[in-house]
C-alpha positions as CSV (number, residue, x, y, z in Angstrom):
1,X,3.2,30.9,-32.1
2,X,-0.2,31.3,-30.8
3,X,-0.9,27.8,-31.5
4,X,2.0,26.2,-28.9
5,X,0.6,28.9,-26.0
6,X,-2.9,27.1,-26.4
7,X,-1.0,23.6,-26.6
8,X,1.0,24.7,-23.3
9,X,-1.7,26.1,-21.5
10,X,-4.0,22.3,-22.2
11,X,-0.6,20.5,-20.7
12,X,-0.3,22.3,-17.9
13,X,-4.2,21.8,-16.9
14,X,-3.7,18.1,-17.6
15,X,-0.5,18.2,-15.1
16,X,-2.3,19.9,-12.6
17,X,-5.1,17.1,-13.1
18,X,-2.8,14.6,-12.7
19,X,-1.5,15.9,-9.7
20,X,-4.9,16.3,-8.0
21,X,-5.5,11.8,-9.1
22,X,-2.5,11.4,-7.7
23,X,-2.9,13.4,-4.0
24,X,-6.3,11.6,-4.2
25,X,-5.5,8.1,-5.0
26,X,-2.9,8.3,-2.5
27,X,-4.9,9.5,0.3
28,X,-7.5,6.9,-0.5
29,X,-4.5,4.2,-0.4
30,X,-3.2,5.5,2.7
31,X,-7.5,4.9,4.0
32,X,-7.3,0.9,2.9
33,X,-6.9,-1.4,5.6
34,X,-5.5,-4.6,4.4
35,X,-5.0,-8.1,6.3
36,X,-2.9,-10.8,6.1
37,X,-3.0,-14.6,8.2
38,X,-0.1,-17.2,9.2
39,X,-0.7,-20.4,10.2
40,X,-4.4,-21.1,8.9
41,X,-5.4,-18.2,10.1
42,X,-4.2,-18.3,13.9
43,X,-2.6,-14.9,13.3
44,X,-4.4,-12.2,11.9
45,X,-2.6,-9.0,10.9
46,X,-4.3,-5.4,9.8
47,X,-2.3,-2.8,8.4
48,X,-3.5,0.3,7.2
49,X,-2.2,2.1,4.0
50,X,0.6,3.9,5.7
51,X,1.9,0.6,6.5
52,X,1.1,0.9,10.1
53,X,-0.5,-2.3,12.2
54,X,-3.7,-1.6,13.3
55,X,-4.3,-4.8,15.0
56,X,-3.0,-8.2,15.7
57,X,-5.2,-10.9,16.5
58,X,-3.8,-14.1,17.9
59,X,-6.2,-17.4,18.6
60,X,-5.8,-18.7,21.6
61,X,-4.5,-22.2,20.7
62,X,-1.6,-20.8,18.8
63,X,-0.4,-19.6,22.1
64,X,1.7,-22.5,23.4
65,X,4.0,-21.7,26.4
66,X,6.6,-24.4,25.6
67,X,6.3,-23.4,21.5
68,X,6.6,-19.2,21.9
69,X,9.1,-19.3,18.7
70,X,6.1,-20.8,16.2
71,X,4.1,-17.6,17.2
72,X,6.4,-15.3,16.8
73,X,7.4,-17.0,13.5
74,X,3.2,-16.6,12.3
75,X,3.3,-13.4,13.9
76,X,6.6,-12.6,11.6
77,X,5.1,-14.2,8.5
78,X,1.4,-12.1,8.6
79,X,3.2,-9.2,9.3
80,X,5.2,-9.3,6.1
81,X,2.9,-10.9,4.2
82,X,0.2,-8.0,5.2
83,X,2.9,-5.5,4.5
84,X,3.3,-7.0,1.3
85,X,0.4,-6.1,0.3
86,X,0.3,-2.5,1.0
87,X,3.4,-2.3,-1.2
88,X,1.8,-4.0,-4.1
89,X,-1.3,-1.8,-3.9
90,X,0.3,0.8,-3.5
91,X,3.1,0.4,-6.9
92,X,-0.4,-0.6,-8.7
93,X,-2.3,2.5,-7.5
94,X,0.6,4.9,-7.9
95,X,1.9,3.0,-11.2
96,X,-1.0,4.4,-13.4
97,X,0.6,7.7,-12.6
98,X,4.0,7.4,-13.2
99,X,4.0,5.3,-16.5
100,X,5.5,7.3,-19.1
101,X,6.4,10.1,-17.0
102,X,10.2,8.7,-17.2
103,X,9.4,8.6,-12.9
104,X,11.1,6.2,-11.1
105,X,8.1,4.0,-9.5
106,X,9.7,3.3,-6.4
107,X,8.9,7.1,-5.6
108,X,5.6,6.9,-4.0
């Protein structure tokens, strides 16, 4: 009996570990900035790991009065490409935590 108290005792300290890797790794995600570019790099997209833009920049040359719909289309494209990214770090990041768990990884 004594034996399972010691056994229960080293699980919980290794959840509570756990759960301190996983507050950690997840404010350091939500820190990352990430970018993405559309059209050869005439759109430049930063997101952050909140998935929040931090900044657009747009060149000059890609803005074409009588063409508006091919930069909104790059702006479009680096925006989901950018937020792409965050989502994939993120399920990577967050993964390591919740493999064999029985957690559903869309959780995070």
């Amino acid at each position: 009996m004594r034996g399972n108290m010691g056994n229960m005792n080293k699980m919980m300290k290794q959840m509570q570990k756990m759960q301190k890797d996983m507050v950690k790794a997840q404010e350091e995600l939500q820190e990352m900035t990430f970018e993405a570019t559309a059209g050869g790099g005439m759109v430049k997209i930063t997101a952050n790991g909140k998935k929040e833009i931090l900044d657009i920049e747009i060149n000059e040359e890609a803005v074409d009065p009588d063409d508006v719909e091919m930069l909104q289309d790059l702006i479009i494209a680096a925006t989901n490409e950018v937020l792409t990214k965050v989502e994939e770090t993120s399920n990577e990041t967050m993964g390591k935590f919740t493999q064999g768990m029985n957690l559903p990884g869309g959780m995070f």
